[in-house]
PDB file of N, H, CA, C and O in Angstrom:
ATOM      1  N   UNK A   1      -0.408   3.566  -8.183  1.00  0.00           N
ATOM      2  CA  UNK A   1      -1.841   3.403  -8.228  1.00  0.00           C
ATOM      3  C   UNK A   1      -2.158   1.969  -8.640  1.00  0.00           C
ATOM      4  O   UNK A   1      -1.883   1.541  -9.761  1.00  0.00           O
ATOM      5  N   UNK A   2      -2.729   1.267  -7.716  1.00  0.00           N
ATOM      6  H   UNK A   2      -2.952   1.615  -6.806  1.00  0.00           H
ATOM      7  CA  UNK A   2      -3.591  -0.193  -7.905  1.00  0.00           C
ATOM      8  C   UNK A   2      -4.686  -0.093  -9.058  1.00  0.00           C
ATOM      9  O   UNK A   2      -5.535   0.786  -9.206  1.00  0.00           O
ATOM     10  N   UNK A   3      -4.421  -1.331  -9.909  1.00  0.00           N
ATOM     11  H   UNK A   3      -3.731  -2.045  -9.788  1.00  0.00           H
ATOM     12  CA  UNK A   3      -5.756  -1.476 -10.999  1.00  0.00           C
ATOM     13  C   UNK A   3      -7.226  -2.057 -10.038  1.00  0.00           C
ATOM     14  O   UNK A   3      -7.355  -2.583  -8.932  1.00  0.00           O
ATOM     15  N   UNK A   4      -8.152  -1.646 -11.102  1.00  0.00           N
ATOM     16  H   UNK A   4      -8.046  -1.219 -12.000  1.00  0.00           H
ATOM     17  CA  UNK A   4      -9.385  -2.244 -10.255  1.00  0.00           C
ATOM     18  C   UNK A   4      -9.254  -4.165  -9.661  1.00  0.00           C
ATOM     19  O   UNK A   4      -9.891  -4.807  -8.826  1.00  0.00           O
ATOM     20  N   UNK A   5      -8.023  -4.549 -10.667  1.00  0.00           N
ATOM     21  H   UNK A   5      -7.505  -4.028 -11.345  1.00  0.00           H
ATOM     22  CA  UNK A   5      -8.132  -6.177 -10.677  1.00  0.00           C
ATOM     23  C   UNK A   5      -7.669  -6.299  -9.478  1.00  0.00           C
ATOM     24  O   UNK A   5      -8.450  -6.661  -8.598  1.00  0.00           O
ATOM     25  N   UNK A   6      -6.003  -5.969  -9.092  1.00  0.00           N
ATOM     26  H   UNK A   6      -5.369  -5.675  -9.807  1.00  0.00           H
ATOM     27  CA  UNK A   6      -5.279  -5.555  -8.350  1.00  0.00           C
ATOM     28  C   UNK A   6      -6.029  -5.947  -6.830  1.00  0.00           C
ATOM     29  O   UNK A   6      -5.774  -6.821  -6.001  1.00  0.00           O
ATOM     30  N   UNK A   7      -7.401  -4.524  -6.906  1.00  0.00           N
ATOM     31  H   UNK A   7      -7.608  -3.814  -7.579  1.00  0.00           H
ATOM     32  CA  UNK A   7      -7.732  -4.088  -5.497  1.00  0.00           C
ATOM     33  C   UNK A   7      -8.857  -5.380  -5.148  1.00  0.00           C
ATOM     34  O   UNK A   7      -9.381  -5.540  -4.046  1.00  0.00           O
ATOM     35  N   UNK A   8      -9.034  -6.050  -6.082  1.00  0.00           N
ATOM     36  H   UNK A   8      -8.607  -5.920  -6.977  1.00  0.00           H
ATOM     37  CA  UNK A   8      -9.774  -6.809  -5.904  1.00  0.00           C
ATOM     38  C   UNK A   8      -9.607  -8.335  -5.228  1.00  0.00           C
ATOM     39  O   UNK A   8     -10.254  -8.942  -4.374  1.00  0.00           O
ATOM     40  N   UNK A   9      -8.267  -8.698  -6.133  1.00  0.00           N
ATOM     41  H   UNK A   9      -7.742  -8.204  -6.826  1.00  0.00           H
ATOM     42  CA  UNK A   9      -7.599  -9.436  -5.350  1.00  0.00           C
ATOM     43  C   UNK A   9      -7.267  -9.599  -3.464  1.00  0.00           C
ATOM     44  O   UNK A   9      -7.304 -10.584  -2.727  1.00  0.00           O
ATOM     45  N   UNK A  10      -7.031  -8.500  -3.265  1.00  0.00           N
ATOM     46  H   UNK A  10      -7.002  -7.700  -3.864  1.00  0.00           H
ATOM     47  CA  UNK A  10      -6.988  -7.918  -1.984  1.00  0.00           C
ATOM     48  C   UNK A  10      -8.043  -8.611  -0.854  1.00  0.00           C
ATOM     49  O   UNK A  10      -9.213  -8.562  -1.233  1.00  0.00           O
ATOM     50  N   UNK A  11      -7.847  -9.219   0.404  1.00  0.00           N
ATOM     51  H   UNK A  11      -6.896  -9.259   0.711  1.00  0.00           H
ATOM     52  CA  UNK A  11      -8.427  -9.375   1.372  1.00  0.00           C
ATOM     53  C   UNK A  11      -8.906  -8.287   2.200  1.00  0.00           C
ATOM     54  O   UNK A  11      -8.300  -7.218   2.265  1.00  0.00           O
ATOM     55  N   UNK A  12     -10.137  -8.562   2.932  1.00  0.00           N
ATOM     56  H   UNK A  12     -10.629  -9.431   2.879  1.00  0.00           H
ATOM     57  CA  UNK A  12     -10.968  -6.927   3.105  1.00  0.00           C
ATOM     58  C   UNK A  12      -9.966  -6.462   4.150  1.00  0.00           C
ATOM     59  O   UNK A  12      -9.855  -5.241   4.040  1.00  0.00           O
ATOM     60  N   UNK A  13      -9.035  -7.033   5.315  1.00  0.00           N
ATOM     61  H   UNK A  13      -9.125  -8.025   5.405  1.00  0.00           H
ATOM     62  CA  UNK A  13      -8.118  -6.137   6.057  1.00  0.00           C
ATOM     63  C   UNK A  13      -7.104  -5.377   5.387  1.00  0.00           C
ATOM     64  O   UNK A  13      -6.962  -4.203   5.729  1.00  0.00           O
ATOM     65  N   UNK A  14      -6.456  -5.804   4.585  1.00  0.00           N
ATOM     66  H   UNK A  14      -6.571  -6.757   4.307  1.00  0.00           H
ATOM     67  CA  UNK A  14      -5.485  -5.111   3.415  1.00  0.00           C
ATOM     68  C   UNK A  14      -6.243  -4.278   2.422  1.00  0.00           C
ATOM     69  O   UNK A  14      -5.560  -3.380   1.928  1.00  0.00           O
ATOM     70  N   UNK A  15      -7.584  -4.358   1.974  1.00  0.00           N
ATOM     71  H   UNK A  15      -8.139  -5.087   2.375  1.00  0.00           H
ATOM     72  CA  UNK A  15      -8.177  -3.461   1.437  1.00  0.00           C
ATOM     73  C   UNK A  15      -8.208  -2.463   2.537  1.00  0.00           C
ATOM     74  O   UNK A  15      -7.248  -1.693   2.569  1.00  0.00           O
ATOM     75  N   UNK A  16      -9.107  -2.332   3.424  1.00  0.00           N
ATOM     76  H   UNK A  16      -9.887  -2.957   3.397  1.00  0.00           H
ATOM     77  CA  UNK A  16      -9.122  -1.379   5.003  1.00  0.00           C
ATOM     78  C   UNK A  16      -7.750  -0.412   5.016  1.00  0.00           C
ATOM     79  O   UNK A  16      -7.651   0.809   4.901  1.00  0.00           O
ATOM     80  N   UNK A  17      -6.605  -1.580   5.224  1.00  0.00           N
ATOM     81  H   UNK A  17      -6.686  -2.573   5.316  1.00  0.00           H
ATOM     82  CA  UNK A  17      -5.512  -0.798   4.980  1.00  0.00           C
ATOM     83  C   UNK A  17      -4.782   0.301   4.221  1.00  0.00           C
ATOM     84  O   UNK A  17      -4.120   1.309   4.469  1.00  0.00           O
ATOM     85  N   UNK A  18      -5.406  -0.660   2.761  1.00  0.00           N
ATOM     86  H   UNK A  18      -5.944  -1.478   2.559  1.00  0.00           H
ATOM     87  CA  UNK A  18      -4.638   0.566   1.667  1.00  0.00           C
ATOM     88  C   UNK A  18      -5.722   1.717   1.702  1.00  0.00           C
ATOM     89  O   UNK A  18      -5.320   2.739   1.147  1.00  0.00           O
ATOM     90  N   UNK A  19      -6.626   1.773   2.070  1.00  0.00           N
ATOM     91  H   UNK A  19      -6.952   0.943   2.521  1.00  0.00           H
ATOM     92  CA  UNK A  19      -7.899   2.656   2.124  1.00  0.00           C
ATOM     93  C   UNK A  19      -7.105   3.734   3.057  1.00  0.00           C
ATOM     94  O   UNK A  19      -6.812   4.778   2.474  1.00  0.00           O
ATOM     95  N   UNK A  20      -6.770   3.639   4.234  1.00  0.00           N
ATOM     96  H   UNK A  20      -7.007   2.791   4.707  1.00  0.00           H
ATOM     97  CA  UNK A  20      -6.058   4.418   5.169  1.00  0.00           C
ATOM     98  C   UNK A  20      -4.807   4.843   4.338  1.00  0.00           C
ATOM     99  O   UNK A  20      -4.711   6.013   3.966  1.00  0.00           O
ATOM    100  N   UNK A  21      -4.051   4.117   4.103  1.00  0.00           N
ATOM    101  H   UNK A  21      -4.130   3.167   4.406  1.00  0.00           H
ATOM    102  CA  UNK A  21      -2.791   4.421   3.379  1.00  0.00           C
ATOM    103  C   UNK A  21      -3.309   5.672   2.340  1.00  0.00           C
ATOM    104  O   UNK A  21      -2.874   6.822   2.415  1.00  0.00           O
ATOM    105  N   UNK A  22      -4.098   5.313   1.577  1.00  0.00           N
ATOM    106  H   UNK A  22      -4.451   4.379   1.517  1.00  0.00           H
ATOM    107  CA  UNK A  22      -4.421   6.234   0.269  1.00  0.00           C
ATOM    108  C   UNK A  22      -5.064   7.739   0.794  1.00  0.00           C
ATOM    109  O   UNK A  22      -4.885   8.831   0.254  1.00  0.00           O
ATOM    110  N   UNK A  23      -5.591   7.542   1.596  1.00  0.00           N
ATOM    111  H   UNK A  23      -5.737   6.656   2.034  1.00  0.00           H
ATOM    112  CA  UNK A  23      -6.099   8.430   2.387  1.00  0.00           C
ATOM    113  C   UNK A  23      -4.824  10.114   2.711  1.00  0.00           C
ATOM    114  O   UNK A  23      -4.672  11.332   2.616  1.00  0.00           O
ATOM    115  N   UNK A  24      -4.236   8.729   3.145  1.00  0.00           N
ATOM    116  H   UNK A  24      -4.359   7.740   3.223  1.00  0.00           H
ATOM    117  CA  UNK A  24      -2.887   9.781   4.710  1.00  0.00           C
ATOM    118  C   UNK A  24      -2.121  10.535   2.692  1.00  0.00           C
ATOM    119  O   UNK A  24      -1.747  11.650   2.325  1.00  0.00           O
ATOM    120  N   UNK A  25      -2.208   9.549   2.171  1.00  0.00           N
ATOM    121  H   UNK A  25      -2.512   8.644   2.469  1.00  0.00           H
ATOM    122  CA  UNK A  25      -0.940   9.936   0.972  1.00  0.00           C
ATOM    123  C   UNK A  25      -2.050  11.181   0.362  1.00  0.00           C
ATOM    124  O   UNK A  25      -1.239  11.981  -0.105  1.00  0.00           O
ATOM    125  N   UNK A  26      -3.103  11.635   0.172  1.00  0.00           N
ATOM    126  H   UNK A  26      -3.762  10.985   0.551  1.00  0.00           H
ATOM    127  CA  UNK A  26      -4.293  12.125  -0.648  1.00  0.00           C
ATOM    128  C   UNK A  26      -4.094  13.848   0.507  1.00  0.00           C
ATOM    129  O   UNK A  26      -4.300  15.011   0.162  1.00  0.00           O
ATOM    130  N   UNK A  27      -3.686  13.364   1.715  1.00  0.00           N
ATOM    131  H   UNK A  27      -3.519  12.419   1.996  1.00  0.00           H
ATOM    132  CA  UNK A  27      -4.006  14.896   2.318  1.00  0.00           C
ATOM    133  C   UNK A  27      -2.539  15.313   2.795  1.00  0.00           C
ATOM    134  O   UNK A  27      -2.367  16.389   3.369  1.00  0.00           O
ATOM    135  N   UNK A  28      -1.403  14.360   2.522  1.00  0.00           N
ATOM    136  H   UNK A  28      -1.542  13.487   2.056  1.00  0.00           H
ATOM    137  CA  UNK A  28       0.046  14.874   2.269  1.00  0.00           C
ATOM    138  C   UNK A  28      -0.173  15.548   0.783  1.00  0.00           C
ATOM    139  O   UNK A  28      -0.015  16.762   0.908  1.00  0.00           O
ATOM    140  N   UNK A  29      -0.565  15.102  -0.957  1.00  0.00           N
ATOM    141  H   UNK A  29      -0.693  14.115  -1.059  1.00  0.00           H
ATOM    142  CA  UNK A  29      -0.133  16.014  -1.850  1.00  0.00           C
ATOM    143  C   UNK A  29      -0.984  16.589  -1.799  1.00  0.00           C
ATOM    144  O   UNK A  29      -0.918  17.312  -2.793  1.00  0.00           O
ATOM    145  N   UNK A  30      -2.812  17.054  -0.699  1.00  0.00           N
ATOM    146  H   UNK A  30      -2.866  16.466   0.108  1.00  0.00           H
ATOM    147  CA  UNK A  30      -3.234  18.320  -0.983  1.00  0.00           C
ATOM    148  C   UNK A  30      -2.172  19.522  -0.353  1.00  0.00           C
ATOM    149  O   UNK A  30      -1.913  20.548  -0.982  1.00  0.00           O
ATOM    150  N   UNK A  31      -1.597  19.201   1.026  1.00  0.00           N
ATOM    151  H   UNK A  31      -1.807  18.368   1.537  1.00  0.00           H
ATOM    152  CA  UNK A  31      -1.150  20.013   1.232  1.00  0.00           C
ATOM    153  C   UNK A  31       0.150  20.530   0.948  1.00  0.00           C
ATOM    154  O   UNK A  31       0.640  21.442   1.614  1.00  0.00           O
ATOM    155  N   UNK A  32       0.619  20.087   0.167  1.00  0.00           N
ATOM    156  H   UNK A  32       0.221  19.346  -0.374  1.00  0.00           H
ATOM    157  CA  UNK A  32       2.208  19.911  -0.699  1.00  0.00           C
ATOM    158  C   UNK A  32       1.251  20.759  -2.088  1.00  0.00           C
ATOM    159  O   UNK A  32       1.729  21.749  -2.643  1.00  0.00           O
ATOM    160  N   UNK A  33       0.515  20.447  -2.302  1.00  0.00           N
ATOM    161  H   UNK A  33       0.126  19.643  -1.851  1.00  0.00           H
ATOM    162  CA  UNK A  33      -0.078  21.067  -3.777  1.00  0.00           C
ATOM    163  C   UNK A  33      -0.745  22.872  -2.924  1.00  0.00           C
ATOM    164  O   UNK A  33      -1.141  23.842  -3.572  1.00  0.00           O
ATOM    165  N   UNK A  34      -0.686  22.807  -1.905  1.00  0.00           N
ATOM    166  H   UNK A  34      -0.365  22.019  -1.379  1.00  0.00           H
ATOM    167  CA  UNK A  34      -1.391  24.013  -1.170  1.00  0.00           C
ATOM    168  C   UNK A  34      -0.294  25.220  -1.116  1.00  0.00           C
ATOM    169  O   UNK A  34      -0.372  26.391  -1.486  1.00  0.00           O
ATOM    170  N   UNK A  35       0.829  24.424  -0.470  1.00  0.00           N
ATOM    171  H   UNK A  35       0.893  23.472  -0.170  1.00  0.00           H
ATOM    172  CA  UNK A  35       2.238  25.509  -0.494  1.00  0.00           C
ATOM    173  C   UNK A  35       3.009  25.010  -2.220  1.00  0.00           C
ATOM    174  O   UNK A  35       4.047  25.196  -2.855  1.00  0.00           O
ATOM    175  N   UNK A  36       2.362  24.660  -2.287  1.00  0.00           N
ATOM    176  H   UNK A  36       1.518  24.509  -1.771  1.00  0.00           H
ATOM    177  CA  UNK A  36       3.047  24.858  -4.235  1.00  0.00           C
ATOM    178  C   UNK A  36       4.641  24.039  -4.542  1.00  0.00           C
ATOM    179  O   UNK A  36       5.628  24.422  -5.169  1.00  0.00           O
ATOM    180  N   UNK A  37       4.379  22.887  -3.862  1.00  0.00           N
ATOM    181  H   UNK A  37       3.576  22.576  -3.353  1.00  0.00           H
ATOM    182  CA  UNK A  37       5.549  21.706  -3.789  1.00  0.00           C
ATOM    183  C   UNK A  37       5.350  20.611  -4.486  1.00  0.00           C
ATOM    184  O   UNK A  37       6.265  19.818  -4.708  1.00  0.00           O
ATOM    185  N   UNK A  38       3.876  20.404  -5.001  1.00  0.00           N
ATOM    186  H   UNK A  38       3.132  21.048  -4.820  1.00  0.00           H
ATOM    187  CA  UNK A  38       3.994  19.027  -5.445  1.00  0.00           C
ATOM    188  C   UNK A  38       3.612  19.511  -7.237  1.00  0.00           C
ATOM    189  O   UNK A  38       2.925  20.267  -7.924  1.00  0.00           O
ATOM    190  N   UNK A  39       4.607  18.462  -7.289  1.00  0.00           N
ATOM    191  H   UNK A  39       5.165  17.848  -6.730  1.00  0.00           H
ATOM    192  CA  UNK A  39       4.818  18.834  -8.796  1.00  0.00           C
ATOM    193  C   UNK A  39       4.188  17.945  -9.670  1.00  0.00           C
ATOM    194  O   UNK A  39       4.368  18.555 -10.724  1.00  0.00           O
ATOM    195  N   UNK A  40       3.411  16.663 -10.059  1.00  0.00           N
ATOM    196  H   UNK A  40       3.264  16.168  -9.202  1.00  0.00           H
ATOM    197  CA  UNK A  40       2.636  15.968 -10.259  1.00  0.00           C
ATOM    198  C   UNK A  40       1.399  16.026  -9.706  1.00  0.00           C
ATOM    199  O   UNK A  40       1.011  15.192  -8.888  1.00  0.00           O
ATOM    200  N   UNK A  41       0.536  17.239 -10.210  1.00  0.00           N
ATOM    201  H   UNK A  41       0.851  17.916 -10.875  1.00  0.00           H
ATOM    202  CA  UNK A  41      -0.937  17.430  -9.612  1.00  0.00           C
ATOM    203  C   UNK A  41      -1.748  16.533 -10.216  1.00  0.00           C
ATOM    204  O   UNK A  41      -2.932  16.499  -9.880  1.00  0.00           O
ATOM    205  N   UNK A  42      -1.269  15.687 -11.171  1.00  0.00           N
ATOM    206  H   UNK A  42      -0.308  15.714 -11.443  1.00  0.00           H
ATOM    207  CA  UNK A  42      -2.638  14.184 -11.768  1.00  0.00           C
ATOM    208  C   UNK A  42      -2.532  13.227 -10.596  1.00  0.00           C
ATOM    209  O   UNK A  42      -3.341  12.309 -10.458  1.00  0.00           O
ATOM    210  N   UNK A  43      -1.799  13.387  -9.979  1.00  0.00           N
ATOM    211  H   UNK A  43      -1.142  14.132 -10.091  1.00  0.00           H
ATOM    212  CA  UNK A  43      -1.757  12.113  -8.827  1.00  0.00           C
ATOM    213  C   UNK A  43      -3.059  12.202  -7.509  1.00  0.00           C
ATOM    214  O   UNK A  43      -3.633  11.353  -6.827  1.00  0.00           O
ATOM    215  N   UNK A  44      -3.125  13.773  -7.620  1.00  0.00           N
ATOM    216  H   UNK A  44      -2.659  14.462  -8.175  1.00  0.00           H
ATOM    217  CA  UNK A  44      -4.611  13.977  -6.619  1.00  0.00           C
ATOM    218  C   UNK A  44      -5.475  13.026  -7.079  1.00  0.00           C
ATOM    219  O   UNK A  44      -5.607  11.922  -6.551  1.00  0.00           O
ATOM    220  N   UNK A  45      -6.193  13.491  -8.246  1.00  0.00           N
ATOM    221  H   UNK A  45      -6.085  14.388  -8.674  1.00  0.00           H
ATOM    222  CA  UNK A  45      -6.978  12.667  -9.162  1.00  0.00           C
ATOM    223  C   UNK A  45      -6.990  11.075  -9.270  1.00  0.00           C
ATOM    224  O   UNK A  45      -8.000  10.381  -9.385  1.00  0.00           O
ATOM    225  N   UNK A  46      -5.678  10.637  -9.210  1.00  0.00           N
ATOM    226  H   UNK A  46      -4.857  11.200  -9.117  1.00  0.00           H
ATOM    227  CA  UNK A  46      -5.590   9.274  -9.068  1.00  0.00           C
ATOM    228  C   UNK A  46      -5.779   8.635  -7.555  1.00  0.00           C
ATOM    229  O   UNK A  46      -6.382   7.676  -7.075  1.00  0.00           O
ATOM    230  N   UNK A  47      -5.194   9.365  -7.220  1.00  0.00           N
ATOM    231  H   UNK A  47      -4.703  10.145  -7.610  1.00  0.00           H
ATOM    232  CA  UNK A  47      -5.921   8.724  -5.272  1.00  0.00           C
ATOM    233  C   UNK A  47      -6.939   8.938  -5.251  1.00  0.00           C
ATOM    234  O   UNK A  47      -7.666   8.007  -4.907  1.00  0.00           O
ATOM    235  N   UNK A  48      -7.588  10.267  -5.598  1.00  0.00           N
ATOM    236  H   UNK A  48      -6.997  11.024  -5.877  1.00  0.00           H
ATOM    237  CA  UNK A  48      -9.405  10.085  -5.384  1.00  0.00           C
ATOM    238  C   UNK A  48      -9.666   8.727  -6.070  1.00  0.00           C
ATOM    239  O   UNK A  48      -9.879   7.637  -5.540  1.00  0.00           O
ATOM    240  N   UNK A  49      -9.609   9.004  -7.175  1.00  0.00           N
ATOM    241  H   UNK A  49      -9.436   9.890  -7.605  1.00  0.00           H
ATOM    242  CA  UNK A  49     -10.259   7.640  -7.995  1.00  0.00           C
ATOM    243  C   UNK A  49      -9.822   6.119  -7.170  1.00  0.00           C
ATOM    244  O   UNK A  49     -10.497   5.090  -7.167  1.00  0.00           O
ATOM    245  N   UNK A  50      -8.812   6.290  -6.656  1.00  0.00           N
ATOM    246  H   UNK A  50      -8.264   7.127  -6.658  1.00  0.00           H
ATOM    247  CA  UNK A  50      -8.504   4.406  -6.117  1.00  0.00           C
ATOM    248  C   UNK A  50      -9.055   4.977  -4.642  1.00  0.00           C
ATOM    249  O   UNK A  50     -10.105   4.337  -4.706  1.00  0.00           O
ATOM    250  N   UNK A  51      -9.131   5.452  -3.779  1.00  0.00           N
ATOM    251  H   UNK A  51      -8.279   5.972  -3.728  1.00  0.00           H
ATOM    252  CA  UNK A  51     -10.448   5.572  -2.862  1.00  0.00           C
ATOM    253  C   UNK A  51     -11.648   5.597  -3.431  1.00  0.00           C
ATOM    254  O   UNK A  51     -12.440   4.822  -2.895  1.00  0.00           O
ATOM    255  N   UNK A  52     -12.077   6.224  -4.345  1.00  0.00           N
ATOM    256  H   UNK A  52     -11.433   6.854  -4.780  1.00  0.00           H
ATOM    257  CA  UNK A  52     -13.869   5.158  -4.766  1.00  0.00           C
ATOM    258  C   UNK A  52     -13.633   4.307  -5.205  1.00  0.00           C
ATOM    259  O   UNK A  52     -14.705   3.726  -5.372  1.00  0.00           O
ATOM    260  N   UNK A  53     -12.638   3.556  -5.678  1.00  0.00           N
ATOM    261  H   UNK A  53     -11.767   4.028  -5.543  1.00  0.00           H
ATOM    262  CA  UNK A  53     -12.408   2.279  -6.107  1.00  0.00           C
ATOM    263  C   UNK A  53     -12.597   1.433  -5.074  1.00  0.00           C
ATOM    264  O   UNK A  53     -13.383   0.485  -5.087  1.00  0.00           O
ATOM    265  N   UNK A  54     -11.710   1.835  -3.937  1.00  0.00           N
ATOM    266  H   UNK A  54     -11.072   2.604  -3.926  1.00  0.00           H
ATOM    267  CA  UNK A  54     -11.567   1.046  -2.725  1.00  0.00           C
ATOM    268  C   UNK A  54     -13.202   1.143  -2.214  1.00  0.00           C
ATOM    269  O   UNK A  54     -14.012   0.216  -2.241  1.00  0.00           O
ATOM    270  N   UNK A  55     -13.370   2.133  -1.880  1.00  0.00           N
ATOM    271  H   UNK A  55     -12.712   2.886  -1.859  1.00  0.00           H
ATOM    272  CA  UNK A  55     -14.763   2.133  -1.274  1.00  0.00           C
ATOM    273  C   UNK A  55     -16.386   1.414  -2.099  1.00  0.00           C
ATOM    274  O   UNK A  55     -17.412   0.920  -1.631  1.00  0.00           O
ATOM    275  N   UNK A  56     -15.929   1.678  -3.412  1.00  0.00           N
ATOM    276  H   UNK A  56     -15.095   2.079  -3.792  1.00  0.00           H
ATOM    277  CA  UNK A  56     -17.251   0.849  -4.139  1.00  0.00           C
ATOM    278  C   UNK A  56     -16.788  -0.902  -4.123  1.00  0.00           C
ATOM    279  O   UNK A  56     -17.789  -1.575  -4.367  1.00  0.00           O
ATOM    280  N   UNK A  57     -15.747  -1.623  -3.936  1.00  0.00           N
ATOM    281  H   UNK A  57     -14.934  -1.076  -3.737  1.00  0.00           H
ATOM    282  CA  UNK A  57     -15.071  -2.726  -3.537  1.00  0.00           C
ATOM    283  C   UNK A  57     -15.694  -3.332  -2.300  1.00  0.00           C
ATOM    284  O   UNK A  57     -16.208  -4.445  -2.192  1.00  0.00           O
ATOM    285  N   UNK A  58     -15.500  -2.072  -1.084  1.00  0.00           N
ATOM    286  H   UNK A  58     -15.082  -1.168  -1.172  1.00  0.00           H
ATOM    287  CA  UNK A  58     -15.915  -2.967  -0.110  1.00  0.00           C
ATOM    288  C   UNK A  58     -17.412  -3.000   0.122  1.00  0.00           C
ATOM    289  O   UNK A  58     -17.878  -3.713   1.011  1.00  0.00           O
ATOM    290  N   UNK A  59     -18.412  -2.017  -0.892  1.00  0.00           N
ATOM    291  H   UNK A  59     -18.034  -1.438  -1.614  1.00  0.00           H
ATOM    292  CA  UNK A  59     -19.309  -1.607  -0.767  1.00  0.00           C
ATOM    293  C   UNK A  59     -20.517  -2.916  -1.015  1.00  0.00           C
ATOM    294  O   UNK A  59     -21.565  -3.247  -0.461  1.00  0.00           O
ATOM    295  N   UNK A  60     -19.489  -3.536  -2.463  1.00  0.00           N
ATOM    296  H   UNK A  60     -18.637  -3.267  -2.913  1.00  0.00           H
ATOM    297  CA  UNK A  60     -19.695  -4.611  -3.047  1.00  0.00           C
ATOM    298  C   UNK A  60     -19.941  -5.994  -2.650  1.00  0.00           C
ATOM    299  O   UNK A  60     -20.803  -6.742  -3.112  1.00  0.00           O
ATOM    300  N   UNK A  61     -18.727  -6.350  -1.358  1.00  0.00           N
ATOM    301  H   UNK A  61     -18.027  -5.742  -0.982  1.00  0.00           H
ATOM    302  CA  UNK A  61     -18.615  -7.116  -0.387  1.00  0.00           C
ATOM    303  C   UNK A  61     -19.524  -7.319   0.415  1.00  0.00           C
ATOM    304  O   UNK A  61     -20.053  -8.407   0.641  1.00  0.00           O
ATOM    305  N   UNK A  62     -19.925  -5.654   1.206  1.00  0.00           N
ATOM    306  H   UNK A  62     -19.495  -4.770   1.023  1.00  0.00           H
ATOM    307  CA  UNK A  62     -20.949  -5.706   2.246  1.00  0.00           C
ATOM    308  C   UNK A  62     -22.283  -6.258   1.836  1.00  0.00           C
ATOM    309  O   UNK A  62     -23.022  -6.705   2.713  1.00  0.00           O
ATOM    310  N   UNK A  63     -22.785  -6.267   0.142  1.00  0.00           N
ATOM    311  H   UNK A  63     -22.184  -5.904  -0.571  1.00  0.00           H
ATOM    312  CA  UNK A  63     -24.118  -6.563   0.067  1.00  0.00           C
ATOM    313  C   UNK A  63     -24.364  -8.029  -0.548  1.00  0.00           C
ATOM    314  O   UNK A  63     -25.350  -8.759  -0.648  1.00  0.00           O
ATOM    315  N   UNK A  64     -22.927  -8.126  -0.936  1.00  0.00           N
ATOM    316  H   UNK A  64     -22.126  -7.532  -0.855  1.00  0.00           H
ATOM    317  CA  UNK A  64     -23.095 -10.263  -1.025  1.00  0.00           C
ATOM    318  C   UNK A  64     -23.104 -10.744  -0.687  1.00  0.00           C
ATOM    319  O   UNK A  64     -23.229 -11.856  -1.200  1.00  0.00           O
TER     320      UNK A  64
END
């Protein structure tokens, strides 16, 4: 999981990117947490949170 500083650093195509990335990884451990495989269920929680991270980032961008 990227810090807010981290994502900030980031150029908006590599932000875009990890946005997708975090995404694909967020609906692999729902469904690993669905058939009862994933064994670190705080990590859901942490991808949500760095997708609104990511998304209030570029949100930030769009209005400066």
């Amino acid at each position: 999981m990227l810090t807010t500083k981290e994502l900030r650093e980031l150029d908006d195509a590599a932000l875009s990117e990890k946005l997708v990335d975090t995404r694909k990884e967020l609906f692999s451990m729902r469904f690993k947490h669905a058939t009862a495989q994933l064994e670190n269920t705080k990590a859901l929680s942490g991808a949500k949170k760095t997708i609104a991270r990511i998304l209030t980032i570029q949100k930030e961008r769009q209005g400066a």
